[in-house]
N, C-alpha and C positions, 0 to 999 in steps of 0.2 A: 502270748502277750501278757497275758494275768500273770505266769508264772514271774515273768520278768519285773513286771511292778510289782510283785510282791516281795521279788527278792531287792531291788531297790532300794523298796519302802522300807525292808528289814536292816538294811545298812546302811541307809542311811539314819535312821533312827538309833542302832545303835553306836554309830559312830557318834551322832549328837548328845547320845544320853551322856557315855562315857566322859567324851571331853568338855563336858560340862560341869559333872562331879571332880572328875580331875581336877579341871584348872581350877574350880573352884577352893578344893581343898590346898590347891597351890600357896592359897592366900591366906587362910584358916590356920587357927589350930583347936585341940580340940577343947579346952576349956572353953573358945567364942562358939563353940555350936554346942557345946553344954548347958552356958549361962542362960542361953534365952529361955529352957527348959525349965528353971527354976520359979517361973511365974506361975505354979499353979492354974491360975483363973484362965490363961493363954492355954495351957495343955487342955485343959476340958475342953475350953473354945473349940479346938481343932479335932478334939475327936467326937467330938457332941454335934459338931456341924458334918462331918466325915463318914462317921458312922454310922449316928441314929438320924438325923435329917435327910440326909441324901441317899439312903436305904430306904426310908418309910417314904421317900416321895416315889422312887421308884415302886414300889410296894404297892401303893394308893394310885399310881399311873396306869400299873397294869388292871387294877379294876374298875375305872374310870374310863377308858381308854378301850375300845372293840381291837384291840392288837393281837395278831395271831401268836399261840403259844414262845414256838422261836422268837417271834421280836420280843415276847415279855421277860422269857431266860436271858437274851443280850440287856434290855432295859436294868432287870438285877443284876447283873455283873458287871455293868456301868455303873450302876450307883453306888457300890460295894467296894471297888477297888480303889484306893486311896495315895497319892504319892508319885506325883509326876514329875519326871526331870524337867519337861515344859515351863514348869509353875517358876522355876528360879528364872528363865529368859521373859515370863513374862514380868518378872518384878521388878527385872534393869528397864523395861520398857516403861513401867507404870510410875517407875520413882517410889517403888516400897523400899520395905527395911530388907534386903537382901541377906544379911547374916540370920537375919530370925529366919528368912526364907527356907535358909538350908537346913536349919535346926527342925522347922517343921514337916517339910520335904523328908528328912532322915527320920521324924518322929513315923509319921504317915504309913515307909517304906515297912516297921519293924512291926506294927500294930497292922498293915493290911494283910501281913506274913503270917499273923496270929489269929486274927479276924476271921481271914475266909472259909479256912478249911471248916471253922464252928458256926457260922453265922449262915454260910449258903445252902448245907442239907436243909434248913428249916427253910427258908425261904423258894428254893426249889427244891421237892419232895423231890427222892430219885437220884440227888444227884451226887456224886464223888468226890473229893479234892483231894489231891495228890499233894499234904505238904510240901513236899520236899520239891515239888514237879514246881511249886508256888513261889518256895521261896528261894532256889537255887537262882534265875535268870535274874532277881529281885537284888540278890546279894552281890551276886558277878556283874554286873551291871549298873549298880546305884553305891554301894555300901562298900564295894573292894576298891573302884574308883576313886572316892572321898576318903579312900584310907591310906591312898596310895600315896595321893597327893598331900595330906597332912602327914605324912611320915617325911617325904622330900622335904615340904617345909621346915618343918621342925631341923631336921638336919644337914639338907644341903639348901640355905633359906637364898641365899645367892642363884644356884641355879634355879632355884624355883619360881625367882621373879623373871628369870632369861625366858622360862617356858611357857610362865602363862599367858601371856598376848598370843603364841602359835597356838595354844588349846582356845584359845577364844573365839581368834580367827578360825579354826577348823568348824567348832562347832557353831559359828554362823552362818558356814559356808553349807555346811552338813542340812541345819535347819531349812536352809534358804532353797536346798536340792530335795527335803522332804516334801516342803507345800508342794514345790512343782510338780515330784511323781508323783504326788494325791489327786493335782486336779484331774489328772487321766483318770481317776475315779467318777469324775462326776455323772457319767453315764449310771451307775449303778447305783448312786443315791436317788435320782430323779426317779428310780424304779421306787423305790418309798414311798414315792407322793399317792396318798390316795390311803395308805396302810394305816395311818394316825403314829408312826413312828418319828417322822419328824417333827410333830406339833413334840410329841412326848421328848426327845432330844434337849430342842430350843429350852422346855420349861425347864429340865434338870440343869442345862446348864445358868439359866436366869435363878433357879432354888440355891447351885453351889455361889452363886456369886453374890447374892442376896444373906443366904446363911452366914456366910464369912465375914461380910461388910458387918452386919448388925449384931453378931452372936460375939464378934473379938472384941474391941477397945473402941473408947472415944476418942483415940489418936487415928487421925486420916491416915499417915502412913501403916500403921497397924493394919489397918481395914481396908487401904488396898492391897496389902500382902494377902493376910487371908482371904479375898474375893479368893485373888488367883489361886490359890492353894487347894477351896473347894470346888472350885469350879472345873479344873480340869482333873480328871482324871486319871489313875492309873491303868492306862490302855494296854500295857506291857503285859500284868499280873491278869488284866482282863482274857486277852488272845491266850496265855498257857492255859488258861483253865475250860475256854470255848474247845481251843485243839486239844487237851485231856479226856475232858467229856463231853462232847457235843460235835465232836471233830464229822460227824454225818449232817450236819443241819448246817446248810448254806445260810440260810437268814440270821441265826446269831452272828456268823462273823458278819454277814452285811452291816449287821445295824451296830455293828459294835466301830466296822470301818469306818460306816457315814459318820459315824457320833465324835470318833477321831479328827474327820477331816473337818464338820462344822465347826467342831468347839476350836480345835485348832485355829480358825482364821476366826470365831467369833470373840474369843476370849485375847487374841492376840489386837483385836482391831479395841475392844474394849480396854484394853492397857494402853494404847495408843490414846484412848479419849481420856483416859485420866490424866496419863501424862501431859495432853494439851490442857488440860485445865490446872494442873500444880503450873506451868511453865503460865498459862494467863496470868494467875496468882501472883504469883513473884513478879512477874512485869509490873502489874497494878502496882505490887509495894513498891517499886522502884520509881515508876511514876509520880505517885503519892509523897514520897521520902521529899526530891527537890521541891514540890510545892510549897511545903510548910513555911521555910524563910520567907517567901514571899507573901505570904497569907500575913508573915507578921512585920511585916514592911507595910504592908497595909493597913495593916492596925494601926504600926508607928504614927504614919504620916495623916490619918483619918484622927489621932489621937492629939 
């Protein structure tokens, strides 16, 4: 039965990543995921909140935190890996800026490819990285996608609009068949409670969405892009590197699944409450907007 939700889990996952970047790139081209690049102050934003904050929380978690060795190796390779295809679904949901989405999603994907193999020997002595092992699922998966699709646009821009509503529809469909095969997990995260590994989960993901909000811009749209950006994780670049080296230790991949499936529904319900609140927002304005004549009808006739 594992085997089978696992194989599930893994295709459906990639089916969502794929036609995500796809359809996305559908619409793109590539100077609009160049441009947002050029704000300097936004690039640090995103690898200053990515790299060194959500590293050094998980860093300071695992010695805070009584967590057995395996949950503290998965806690580091959760906080380490950067660039989820998630983080663009949750920023149609949240009413972020969507194109900066993908510009940082693709910034995220190139720097976590660069990042891990230097950054994880120090942080776990002992340990390995197979570049190539890192960044190959990374690039076939994220980066040939969004290339494929800005290639179609650019050149056949007709078919490209025919195609991306079926890539949207797929990969909601995809999404919407992921949560489900996850909650058949739930037996195996419940096994957690008691470890201190979901307290330490919840916090990193309250660090990424926290980091993101206040480390990017004074623009509300900005800052709910980047929550979602920090906040979730690249779980993809995570599992190569647990199954590379650590492929003997059941509890990494545990705690790297449960962290998948929490943040999964925690950061997807959290983009939900934003988005009720920009959609209160604009109601008020609207509200607001027809009173005024009347306020000054009031005036008139009291004048």
């Amino acid at each position: 039965m594992d085997a089978v939700i696992s194989y599930l889990t893994n295709a459906f996952t990639l089916s969502f990543v794929v036609t995500s970047m796809f359809g996305f790139g559908l619409g793109l081209t590539v100077r609009q995921i160049v441009e947002p690049l050029k704000n300097v102050r936004l690039v640090l934003a995103a690898l200053v909140a990515n790299f060194v904050v959500m590293p050094g929380m998980a860093f300071a978690l695992t010695r805070l935190l009584p967590l057995d060795q395996d949950l503290q190796i998965g806690l580091l390779l959760l906080g380490s890996a950067a660039g989820a295809a998630l983080t663009l679904k949750a920023t149609q949901i949240c009413r972020g800026n969507l194109l900066l989405s993908v510009s940082i999603v693709t910034l995220l994907v190139v720097a976590t490819v660069i990042y891990l193999p230097l950054v994880l020997p120090l942080l776990i002595p002992g340990v390995e990285v197979d570049p190539v092992a890192v960044a190959l699922p990374l690039i076939m998966q994220i980066l040939v996608p969004l290339a494929a699709g800005l290639f179609m646009h650019a050149r056949y821009d007709e078919e490209a609009a025919m195609t991306r509503p079926l890539m949207n529809d797929i990969s909601n469909i995809s999404l919407a068949l992921l949560i489900i095969v996850n909650l058949a997990n739930v037996g195996e995260v419940l096994s957690l409670v008691g470890t201190g590994a979901i307290i330490a989960i919840l916090i990193m993901i309250a660090t990424g969405l926290g980091a993101g909000y206040l480390l990017s811009s004074s623009l509300p749209q900005i800052r709910r892009t980047f929550a979602m950006a920090t906040a979730h994780r690249n779980y993809a670049a995570a599992f190569v590197i647990a199954g590379g080296s650590f492929g003997e230790r059941r509890a990494v991949f545990l705690l790297l699944l449960t962290a998948s499936l929490i943040s999964m529904l925690v950061i997807l319900l959290v983009a939900g409450e934003f988005r009720r609140r920009v959609e209160a927002a604009d109601t008020a304005e609207l509200e607001v907007a027809p009173g005024v004549p009347e306020v000054q009808e009031g005036e008139r006739a009291g004048s």
